[in-house]
CHARMM-style PDB file with segment names, atoms N, HN, CA, C and O in Angstrom:
ATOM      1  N   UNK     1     256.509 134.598 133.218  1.00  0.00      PROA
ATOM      2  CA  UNK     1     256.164 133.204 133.062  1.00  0.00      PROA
ATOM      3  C   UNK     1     255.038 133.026 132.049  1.00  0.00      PROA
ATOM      4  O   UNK     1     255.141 132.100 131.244  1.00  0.00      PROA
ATOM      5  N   UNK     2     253.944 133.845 132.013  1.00  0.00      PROA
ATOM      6  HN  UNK     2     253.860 134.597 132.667  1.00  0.00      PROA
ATOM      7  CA  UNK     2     252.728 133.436 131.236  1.00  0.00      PROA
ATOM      8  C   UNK     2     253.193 134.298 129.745  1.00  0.00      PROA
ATOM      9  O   UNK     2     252.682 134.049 128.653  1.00  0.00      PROA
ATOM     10  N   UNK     3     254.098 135.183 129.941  1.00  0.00      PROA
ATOM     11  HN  UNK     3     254.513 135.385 130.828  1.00  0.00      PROA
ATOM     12  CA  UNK     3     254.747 135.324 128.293  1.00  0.00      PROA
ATOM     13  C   UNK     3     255.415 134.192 127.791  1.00  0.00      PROA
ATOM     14  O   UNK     3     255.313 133.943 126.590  1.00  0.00      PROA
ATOM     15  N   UNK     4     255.998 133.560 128.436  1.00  0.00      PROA
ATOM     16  HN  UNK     4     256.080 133.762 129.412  1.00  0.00      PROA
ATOM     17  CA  UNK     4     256.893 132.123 128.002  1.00  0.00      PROA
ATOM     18  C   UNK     4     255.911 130.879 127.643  1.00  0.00      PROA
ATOM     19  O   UNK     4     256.051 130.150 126.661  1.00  0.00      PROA
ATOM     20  N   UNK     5     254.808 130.766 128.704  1.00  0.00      PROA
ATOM     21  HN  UNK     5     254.694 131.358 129.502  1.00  0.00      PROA
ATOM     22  CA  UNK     5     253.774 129.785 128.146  1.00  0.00      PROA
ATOM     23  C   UNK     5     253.281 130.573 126.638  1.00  0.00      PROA
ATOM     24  O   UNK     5     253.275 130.168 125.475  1.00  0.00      PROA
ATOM     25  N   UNK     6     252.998 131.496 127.082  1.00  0.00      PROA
ATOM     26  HN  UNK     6     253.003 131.825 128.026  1.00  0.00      PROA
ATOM     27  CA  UNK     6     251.959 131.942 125.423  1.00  0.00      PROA
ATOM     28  C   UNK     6     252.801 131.252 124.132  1.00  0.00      PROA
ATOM     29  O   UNK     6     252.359 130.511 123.253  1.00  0.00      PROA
ATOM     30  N   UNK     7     254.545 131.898 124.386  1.00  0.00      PROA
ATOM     31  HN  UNK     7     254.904 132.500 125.100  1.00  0.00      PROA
ATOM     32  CA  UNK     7     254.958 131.925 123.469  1.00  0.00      PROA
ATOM     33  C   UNK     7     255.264 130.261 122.958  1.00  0.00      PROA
ATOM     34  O   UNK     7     255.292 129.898 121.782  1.00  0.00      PROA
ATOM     35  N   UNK     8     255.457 129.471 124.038  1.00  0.00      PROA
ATOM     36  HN  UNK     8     255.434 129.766 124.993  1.00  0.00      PROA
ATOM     37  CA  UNK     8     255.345 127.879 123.814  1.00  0.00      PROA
ATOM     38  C   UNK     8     253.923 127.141 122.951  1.00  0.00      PROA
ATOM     39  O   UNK     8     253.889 126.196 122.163  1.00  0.00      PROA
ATOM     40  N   UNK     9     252.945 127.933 123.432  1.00  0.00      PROA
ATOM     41  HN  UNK     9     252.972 128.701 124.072  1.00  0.00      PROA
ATOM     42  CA  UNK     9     251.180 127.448 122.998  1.00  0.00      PROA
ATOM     43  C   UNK     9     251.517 127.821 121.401  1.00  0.00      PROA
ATOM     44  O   UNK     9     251.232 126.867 120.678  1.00  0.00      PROA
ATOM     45  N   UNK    10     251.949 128.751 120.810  1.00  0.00      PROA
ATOM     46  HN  UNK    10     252.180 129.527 121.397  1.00  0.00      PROA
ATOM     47  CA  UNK    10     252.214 129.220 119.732  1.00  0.00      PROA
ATOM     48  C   UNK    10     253.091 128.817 118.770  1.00  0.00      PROA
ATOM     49  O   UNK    10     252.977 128.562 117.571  1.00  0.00      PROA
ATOM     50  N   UNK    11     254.056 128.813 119.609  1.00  0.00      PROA
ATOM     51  HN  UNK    11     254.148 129.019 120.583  1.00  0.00      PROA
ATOM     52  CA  UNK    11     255.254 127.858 118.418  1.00  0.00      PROA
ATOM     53  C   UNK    11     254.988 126.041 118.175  1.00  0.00      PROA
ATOM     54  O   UNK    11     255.401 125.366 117.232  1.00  0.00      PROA
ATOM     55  N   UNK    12     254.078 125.532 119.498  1.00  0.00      PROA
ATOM     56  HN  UNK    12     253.743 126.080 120.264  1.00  0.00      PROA
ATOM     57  CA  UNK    12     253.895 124.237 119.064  1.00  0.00      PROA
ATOM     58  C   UNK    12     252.747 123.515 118.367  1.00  0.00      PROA
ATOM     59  O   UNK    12     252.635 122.344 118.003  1.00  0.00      PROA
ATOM     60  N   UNK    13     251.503 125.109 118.249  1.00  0.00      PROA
ATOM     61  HN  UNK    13     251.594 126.059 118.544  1.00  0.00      PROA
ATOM     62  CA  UNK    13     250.414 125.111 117.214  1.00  0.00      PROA
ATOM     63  C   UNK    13     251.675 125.266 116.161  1.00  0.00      PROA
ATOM     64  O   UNK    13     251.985 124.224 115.583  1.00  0.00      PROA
ATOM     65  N   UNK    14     252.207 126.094 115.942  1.00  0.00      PROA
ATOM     66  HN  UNK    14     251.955 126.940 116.411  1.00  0.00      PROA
ATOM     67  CA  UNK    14     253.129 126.139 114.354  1.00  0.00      PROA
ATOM     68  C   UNK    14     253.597 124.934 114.168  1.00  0.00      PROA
ATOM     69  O   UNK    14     253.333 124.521 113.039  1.00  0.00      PROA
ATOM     70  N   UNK    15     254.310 124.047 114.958  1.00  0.00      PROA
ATOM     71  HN  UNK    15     254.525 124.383 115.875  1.00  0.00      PROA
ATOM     72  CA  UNK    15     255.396 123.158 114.994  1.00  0.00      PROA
ATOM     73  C   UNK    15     254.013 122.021 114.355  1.00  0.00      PROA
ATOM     74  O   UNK    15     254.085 121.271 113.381  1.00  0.00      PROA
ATOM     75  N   UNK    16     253.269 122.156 114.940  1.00  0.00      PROA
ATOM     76  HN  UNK    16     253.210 122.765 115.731  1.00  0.00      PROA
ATOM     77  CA  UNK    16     252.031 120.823 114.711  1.00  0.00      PROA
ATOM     78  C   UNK    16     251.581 121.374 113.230  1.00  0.00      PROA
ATOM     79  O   UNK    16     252.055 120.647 112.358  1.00  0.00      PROA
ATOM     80  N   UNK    17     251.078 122.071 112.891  1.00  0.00      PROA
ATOM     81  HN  UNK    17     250.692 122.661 113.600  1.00  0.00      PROA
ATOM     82  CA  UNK    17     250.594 122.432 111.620  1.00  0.00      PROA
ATOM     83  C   UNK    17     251.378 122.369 110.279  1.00  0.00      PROA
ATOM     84  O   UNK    17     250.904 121.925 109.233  1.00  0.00      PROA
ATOM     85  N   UNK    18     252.982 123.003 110.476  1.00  0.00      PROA
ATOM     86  HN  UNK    18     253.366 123.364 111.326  1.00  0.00      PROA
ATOM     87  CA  UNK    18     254.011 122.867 109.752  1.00  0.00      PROA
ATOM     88  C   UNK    18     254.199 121.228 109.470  1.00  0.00      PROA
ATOM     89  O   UNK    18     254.131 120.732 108.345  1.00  0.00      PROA
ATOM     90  N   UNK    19     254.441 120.509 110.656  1.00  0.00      PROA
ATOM     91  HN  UNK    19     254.496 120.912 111.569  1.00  0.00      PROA
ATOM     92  CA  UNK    19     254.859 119.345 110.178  1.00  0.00      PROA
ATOM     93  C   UNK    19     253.525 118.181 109.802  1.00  0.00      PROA
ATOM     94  O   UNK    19     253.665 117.236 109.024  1.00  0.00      PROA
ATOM     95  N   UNK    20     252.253 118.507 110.543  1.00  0.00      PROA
ATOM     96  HN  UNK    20     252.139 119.275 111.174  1.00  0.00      PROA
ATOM     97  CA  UNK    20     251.314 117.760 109.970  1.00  0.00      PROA
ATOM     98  C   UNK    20     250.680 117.943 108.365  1.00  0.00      PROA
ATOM     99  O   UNK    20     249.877 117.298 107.691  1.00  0.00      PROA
ATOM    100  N   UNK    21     251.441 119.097 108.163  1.00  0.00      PROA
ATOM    101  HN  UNK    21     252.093 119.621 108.711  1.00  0.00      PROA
ATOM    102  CA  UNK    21     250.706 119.483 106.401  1.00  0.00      PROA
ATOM    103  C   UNK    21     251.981 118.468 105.513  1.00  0.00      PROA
ATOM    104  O   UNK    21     251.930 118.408 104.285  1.00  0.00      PROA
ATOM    105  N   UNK    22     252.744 117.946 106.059  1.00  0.00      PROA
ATOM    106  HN  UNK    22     252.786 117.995 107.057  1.00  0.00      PROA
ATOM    107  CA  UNK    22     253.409 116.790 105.066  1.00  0.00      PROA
ATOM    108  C   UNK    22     252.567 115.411 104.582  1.00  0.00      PROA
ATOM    109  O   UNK    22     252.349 114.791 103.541  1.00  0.00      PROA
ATOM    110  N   UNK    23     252.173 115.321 106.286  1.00  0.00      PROA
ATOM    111  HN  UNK    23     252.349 115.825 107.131  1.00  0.00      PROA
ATOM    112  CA  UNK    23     251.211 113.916 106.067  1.00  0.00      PROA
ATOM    113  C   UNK    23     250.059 114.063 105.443  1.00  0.00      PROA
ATOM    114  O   UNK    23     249.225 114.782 105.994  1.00  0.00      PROA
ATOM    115  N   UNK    24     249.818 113.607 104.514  1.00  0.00      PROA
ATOM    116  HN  UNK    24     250.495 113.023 104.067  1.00  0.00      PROA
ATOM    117  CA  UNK    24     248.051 112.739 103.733  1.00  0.00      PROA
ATOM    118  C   UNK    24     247.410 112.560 105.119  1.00  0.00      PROA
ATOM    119  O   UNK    24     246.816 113.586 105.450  1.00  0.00      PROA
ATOM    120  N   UNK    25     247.347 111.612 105.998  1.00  0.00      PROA
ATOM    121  HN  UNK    25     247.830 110.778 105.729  1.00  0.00      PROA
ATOM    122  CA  UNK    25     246.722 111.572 107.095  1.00  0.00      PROA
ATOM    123  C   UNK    25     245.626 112.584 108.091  1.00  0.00      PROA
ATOM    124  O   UNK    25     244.506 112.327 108.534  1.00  0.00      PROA
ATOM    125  N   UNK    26     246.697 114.117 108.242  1.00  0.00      PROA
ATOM    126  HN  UNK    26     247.607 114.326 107.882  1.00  0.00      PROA
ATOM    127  CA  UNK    26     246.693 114.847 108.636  1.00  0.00      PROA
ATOM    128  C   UNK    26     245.363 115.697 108.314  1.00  0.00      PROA
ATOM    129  O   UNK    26     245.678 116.442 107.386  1.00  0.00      PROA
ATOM    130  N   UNK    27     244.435 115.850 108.554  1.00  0.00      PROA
ATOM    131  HN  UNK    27     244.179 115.244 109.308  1.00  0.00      PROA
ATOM    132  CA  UNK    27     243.486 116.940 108.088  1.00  0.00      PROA
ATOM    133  C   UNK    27     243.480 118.318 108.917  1.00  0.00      PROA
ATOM    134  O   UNK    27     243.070 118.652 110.029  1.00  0.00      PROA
ATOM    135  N   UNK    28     244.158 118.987 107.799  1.00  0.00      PROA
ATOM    136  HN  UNK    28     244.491 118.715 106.896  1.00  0.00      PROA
ATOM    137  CA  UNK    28     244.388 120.154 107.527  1.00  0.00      PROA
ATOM    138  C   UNK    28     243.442 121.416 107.708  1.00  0.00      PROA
ATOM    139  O   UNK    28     243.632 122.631 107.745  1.00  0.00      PROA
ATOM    140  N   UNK    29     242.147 120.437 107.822  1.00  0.00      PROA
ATOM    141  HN  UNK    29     241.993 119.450 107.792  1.00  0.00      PROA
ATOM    142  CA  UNK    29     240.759 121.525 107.909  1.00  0.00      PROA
ATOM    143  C   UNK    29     240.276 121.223 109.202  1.00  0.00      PROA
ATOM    144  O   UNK    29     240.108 122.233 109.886  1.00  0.00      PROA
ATOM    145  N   UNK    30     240.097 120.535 109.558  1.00  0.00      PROA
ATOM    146  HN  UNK    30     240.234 119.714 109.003  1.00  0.00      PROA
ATOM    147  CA  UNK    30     239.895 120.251 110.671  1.00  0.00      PROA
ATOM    148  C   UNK    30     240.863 120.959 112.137  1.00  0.00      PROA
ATOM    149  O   UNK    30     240.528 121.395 113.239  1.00  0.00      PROA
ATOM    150  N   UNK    31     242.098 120.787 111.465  1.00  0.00      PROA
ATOM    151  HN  UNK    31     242.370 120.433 110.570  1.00  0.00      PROA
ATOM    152  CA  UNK    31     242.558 121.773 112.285  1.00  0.00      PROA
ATOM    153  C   UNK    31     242.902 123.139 112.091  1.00  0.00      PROA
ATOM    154  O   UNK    31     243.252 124.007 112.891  1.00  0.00      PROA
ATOM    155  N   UNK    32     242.763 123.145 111.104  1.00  0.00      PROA
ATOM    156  HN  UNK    32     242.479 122.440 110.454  1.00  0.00      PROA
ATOM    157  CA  UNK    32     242.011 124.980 111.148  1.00  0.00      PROA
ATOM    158  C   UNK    32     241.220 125.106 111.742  1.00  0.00      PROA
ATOM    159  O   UNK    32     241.391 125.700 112.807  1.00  0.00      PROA
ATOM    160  N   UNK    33     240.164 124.711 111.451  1.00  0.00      PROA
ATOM    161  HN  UNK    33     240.025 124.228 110.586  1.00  0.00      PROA
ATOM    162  CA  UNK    33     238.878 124.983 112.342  1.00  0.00      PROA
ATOM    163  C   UNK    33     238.819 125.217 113.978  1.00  0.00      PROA
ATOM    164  O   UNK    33     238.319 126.084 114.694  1.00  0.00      PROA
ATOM    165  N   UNK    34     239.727 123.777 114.256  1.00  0.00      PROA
ATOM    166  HN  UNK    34     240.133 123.073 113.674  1.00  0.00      PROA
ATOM    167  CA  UNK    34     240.209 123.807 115.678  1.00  0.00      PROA
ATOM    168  C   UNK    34     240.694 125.370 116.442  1.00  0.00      PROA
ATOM    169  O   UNK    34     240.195 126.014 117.365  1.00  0.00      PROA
ATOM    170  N   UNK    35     242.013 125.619 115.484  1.00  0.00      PROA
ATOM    171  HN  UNK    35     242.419 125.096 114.735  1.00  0.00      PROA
ATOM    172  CA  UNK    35     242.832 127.057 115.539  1.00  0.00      PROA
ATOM    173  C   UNK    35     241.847 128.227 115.803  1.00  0.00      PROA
ATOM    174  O   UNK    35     241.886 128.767 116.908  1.00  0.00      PROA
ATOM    175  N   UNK    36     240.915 128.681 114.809  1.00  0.00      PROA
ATOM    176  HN  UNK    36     240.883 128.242 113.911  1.00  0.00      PROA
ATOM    177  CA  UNK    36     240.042 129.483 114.894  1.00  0.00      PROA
ATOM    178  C   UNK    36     238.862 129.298 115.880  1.00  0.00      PROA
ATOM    179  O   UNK    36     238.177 130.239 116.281  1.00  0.00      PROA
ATOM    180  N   UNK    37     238.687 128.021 116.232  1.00  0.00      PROA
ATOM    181  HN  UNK    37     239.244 127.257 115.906  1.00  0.00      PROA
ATOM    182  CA  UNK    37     237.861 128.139 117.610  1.00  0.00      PROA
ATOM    183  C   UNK    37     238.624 128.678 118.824  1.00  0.00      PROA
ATOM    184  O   UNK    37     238.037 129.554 119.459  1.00  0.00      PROA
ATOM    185  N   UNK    38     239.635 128.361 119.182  1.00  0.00      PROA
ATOM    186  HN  UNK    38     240.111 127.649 118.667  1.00  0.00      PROA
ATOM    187  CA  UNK    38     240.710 128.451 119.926  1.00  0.00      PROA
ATOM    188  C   UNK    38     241.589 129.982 119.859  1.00  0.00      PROA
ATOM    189  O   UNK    38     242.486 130.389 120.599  1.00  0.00      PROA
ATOM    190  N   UNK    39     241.000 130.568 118.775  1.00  0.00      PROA
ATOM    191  HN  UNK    39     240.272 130.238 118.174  1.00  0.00      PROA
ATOM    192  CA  UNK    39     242.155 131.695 118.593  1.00  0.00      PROA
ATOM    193  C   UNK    39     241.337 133.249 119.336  1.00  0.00      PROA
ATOM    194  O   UNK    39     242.020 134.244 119.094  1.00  0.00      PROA
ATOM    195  N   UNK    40     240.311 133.494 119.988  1.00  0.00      PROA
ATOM    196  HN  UNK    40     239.757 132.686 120.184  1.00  0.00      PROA
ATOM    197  CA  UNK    40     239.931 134.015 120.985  1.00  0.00      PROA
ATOM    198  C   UNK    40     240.747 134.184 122.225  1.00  0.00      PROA
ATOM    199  O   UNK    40     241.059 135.208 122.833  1.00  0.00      PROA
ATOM    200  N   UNK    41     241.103 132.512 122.522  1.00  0.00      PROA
ATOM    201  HN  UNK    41     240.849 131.680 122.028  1.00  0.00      PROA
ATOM    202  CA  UNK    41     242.054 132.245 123.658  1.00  0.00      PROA
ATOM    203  C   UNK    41     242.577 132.752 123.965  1.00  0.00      PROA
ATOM    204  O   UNK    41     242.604 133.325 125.054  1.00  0.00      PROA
ATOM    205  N   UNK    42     243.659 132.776 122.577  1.00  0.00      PROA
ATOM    206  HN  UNK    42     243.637 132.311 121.691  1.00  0.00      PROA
ATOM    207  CA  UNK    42     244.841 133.067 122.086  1.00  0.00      PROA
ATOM    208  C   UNK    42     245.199 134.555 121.989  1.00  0.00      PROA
ATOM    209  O   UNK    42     246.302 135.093 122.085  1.00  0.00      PROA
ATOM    210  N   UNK    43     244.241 134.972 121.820  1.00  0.00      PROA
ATOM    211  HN  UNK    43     243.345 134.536 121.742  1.00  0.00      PROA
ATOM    212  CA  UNK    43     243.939 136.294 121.345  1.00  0.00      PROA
ATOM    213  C   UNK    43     244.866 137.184 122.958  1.00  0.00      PROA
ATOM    214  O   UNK    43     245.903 137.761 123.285  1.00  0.00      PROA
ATOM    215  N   UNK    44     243.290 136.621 123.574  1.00  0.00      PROA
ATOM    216  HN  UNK    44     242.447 136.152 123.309  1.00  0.00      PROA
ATOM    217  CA  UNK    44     243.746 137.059 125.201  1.00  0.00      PROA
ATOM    218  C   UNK    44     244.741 137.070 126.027  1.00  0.00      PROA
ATOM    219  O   UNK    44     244.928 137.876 126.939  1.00  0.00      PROA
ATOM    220  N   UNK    45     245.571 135.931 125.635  1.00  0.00      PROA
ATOM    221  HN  UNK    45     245.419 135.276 124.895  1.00  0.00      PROA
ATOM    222  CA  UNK    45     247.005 135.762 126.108  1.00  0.00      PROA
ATOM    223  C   UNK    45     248.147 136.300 125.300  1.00  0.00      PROA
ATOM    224  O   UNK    45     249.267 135.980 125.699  1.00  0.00      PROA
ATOM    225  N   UNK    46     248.076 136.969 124.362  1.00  0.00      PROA
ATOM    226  HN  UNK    46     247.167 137.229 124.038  1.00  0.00      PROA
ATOM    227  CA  UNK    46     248.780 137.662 123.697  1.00  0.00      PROA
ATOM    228  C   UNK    46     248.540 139.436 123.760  1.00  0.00      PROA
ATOM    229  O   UNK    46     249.294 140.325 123.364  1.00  0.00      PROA
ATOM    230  N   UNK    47     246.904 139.547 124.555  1.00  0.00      PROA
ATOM    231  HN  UNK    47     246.291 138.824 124.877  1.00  0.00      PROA
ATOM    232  CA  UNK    47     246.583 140.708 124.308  1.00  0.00      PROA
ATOM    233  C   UNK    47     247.415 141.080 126.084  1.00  0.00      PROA
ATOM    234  O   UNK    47     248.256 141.979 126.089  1.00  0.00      PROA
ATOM    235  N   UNK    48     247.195 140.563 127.046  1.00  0.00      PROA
ATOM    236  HN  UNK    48     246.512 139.833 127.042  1.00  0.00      PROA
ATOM    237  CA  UNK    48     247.284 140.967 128.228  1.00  0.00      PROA
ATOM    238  C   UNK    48     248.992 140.659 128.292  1.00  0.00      PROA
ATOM    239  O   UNK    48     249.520 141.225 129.250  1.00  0.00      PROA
ATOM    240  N   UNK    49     249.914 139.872 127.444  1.00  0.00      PROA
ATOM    241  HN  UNK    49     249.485 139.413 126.666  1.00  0.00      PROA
ATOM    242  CA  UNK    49     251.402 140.494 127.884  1.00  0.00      PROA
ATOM    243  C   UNK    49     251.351 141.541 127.423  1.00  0.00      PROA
ATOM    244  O   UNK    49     251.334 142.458 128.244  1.00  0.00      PROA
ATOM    245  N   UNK    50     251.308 141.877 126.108  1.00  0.00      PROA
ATOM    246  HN  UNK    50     251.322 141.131 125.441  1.00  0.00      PROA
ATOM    247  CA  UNK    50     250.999 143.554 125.631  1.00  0.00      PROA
ATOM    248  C   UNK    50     250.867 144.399 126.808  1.00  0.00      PROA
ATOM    249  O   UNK    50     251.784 145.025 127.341  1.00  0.00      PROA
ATOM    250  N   UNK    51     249.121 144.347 127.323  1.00  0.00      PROA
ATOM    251  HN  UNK    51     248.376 143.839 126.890  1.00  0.00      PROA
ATOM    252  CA  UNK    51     249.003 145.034 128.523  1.00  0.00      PROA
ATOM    253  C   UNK    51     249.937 145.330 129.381  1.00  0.00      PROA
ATOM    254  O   UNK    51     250.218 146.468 129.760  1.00  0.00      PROA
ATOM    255  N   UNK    52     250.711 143.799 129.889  1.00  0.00      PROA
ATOM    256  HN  UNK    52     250.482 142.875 129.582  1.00  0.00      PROA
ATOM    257  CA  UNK    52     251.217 143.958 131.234  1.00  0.00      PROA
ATOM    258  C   UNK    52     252.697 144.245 130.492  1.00  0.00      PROA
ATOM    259  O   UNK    52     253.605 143.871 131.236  1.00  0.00      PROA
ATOM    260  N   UNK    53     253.182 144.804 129.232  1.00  0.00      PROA
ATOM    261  HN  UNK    53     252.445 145.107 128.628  1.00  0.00      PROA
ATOM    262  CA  UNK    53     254.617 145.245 129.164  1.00  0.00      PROA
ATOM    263  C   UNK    53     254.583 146.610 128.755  1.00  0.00      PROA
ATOM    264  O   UNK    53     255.592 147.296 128.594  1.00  0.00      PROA
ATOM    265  N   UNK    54     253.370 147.009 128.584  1.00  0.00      PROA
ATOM    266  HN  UNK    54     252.551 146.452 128.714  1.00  0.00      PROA
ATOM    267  CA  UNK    54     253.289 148.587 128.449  1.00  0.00      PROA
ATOM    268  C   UNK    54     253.063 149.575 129.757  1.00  0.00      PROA
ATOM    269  O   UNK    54     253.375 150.752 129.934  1.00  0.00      PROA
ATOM    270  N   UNK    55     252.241 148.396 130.789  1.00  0.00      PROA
ATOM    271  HN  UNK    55     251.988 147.440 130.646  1.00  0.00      PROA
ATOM    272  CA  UNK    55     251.965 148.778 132.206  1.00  0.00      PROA
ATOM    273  C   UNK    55     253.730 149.100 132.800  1.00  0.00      PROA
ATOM    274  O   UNK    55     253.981 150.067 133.519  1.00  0.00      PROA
ATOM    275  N   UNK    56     254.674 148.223 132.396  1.00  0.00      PROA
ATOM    276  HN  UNK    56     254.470 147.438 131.812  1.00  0.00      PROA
ATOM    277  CA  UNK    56     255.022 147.952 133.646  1.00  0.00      PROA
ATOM    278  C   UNK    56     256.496 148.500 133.199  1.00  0.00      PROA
ATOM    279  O   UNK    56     257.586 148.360 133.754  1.00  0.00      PROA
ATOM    280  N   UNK    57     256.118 149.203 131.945  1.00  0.00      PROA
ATOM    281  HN  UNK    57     255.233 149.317 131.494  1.00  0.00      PROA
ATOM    282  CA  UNK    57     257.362 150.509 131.218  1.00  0.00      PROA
ATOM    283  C   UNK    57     256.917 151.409 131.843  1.00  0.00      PROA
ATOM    284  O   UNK    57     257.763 152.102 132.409  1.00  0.00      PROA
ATOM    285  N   UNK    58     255.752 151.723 131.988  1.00  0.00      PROA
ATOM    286  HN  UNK    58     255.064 151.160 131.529  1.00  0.00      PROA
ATOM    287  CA  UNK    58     254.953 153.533 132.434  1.00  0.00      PROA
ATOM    288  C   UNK    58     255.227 153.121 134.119  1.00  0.00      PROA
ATOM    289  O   UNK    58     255.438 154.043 134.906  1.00  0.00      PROA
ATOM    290  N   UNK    59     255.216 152.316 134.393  1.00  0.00      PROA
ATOM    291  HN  UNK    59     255.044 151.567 133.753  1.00  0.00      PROA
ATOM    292  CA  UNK    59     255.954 151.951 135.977  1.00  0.00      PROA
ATOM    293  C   UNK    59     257.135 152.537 136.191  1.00  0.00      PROA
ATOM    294  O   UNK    59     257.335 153.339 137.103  1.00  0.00      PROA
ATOM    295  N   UNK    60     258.001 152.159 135.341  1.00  0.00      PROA
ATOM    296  HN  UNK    60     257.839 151.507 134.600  1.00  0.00      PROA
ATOM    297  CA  UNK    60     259.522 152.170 135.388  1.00  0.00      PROA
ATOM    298  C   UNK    60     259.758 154.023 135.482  1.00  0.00      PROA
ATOM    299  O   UNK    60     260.272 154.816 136.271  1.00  0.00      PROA
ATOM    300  N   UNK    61     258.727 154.101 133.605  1.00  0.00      PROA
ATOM    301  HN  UNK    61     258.309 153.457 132.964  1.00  0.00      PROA
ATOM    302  CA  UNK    61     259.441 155.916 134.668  1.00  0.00      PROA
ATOM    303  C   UNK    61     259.054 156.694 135.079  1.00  0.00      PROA
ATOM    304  O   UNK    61     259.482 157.841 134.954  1.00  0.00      PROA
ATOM    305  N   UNK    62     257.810 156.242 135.914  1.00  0.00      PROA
ATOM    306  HN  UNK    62     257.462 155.309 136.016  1.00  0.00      PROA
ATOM    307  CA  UNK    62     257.038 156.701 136.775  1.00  0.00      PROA
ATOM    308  C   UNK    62     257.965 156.860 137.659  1.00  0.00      PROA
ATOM    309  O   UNK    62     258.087 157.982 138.151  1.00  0.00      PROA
ATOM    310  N   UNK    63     258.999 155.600 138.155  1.00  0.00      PROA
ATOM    311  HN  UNK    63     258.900 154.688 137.755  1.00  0.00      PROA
ATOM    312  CA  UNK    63     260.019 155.576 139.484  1.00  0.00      PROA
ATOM    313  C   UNK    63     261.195 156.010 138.719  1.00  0.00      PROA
ATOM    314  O   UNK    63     262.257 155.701 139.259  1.00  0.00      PROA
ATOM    315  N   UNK    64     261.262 156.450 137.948  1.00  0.00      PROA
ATOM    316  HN  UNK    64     260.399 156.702 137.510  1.00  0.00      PROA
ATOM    317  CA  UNK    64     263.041 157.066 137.469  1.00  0.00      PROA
ATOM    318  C   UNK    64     262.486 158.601 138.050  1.00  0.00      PROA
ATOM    319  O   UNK    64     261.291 158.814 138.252  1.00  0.00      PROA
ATOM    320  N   UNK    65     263.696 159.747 138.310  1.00  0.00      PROA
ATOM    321  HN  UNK    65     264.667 159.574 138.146  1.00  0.00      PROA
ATOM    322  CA  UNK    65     264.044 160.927 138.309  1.00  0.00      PROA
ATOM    323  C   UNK    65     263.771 161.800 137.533  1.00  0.00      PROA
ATOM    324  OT1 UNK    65     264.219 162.935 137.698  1.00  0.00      PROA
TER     325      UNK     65
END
């Protein structure tokens, strides 16, 4: 489940950035800035599925034969 959120938080920062760099409106720096405050977060929730899909291979053949 929290691999599926990460991967949602991620594609709809892309989806927002991609389509707000059309608009004049849009400031572009500002939300960078945003991104890079935020990308610590990000960091963490990308670092711990890592964790928990390397954990939970050395699980698997720990219990195989």
């Amino acid at each position: 489940m929290a691999k599926r959120i990460t991967l949602v938080i991620l594609v709809v920062a892309f989806l927002v950035g991609c389509i707000g760099s059309w608009f004049e409106v849009f400031d572009m720096d500002s939300y960078t800035k945003f991104l890079l405050t935020f990308s610590p977060f990000y960091l963490g929730l990308v670092a711990s599925i890592g964790t928990n899909s390397v954990v939970e291979k050395i699980q698997e053949k720990k219990g195989q034969p």
